[in-house]
N, C-alpha and C positions, 0 to 999 in steps of 0.2 A: 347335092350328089353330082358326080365329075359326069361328064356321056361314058357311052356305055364303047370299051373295047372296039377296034376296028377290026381287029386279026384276032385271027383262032387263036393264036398263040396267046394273046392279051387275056379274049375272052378265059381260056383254060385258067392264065395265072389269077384273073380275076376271081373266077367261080372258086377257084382253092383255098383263094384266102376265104373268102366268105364262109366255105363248107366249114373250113377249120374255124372261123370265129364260131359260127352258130351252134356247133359241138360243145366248142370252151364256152361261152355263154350259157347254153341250155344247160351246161353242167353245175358249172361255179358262177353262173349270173353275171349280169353286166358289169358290177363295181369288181368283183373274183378275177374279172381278167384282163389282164394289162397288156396293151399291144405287143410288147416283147413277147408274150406266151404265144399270142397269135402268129409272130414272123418265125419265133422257134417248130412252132408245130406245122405249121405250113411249106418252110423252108423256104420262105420270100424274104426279102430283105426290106427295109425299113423304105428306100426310094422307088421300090412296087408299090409297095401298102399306099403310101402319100401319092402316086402316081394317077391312081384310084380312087382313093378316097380321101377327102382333105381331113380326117381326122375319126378319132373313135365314134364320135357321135353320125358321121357321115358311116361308118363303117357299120354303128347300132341298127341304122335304118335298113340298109342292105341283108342285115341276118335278119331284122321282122321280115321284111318282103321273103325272104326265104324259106322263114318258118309259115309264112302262111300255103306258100308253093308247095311245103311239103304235105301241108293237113290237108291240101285240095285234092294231091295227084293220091292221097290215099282213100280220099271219097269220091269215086270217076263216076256216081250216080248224078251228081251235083251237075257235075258238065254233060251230063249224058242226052240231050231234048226228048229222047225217046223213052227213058224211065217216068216212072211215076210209082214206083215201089219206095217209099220210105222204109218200110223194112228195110230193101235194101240197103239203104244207106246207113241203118243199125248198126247190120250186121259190118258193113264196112268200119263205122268208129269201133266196134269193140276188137274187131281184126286187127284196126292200128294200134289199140290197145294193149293186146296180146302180142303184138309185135315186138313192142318197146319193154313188153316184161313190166306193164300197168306202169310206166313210167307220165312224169310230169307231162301236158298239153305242151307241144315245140311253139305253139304260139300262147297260151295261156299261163307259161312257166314265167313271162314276164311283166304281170300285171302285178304290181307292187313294185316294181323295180325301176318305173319309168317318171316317178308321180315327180322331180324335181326337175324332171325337162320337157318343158312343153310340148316341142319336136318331136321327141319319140311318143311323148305321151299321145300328140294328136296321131301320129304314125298308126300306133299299136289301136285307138281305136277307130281307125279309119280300116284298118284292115279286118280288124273283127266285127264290121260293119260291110263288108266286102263276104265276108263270108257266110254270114248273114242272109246279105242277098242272094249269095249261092243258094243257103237252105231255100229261102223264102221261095226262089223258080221251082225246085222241088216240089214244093209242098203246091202250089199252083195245079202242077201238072198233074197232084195227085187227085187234088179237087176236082180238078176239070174230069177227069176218069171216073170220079163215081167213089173212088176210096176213100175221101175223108166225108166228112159229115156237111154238108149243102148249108153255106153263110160263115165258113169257119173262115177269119181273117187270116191269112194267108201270110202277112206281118207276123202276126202276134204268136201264131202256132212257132212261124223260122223261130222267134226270141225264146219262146218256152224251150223250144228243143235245143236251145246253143245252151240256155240257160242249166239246162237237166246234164246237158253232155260237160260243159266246164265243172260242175257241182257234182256227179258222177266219175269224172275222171280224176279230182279231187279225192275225192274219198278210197276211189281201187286204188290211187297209189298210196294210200297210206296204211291199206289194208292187203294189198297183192293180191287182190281178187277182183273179176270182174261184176263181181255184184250187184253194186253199188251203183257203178252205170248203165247194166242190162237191167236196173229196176226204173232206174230214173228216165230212161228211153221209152223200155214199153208202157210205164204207168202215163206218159203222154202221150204216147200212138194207142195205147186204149182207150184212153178218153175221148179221143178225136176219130177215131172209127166209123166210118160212115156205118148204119143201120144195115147188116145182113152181109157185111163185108165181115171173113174168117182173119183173125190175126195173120 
């Protein structure tokens, strides 16, 4: 990865190309789209793109970091120190959900697509292990509060719930309903309920 823009002006043409790969990616996948689609859609020219990034696979890594930026900034419970509502954070994945019109996970849309390059492949689970950690402080603070159930690993709850939310969002998008993930959510925060705690 090149350093990161000096000038606003850099940073702007930078974030554009990115914005506009991560669209053409998340739509038509990483083999679907070929840099020319990206310098046509962005309206950057081929010695920006390379100025930036030395290459597609330089430019893969930039739209993972980005797709995960976007799954964070739409779960603000995660960064929040003062929450300890997992609901909350429910209610937040089924909101991004319903955002997207039960569309593909912006970072889960690329797992199967990475397995012939190492690079992205370590990327992509380096970052779904970032956010992970995000659930995991979550779920901590929810312990520590009295809302989850007293000895519950704190690990193992973040993986069931990334697990139920990738498997959940799988399924609404194939079905256009939220279903599938508002069961898969709450059938593991009812299980992990602490004793006397109200859904």
């Amino acid at each position: 990865m090149r350093p990161e823009p000096t000038t606003a002006r850099g940073r702007r043409t930078r974030e554009k190309i990115v914005t506009t790969a991560a669209r053409l990616m998340h739509e038509r996948g990483l083999g679907g789209t070929p840099l020319e689609d990206v310098l046509a859609e962005s309206g950057t020219g081929k010695s920006q793109l390379y100025h930036y990034f030395g290459g597609k696979q330089d430019l893969a890594v930039a739209v993972l970091e980005h797709q995960l930026a976007r799954v964070l900034a739409a779960q603000p419970s995660l960064q929040d120190e003062t929450c300890t509502d997992l609901r909350r954070w429910r209610d937040e994945v089924l909101a991004a959900a319903r955002e997207s019109q039960y569309g593909n996970c912006p970072l889960g849309a690329f797992v199967g697509q990475v397995d012939d390059d190492a690079e992205l492949r370590a990327t992509l689970a380096r970052l779904f292990e970032r956010w992970q950690d995000a659930i995991t402080g979550l779920v901590r603070r929810a312990r520590a509060a009295g809302e989850i159930a007293p000895g519950t690993s704190a690990e193992d709850l973040a993986l069931t719930l990334l697990t139920a939310q990738q498997g959940g969002t799988a399924l609404s998008h194939l079905r256009g309903s939220p279903d599938a993930l508002a069961r898969a959510l709450d059938d593991v925060l009812d299980r992990h309920r602490a004793p006397g705690v109200t859904p």
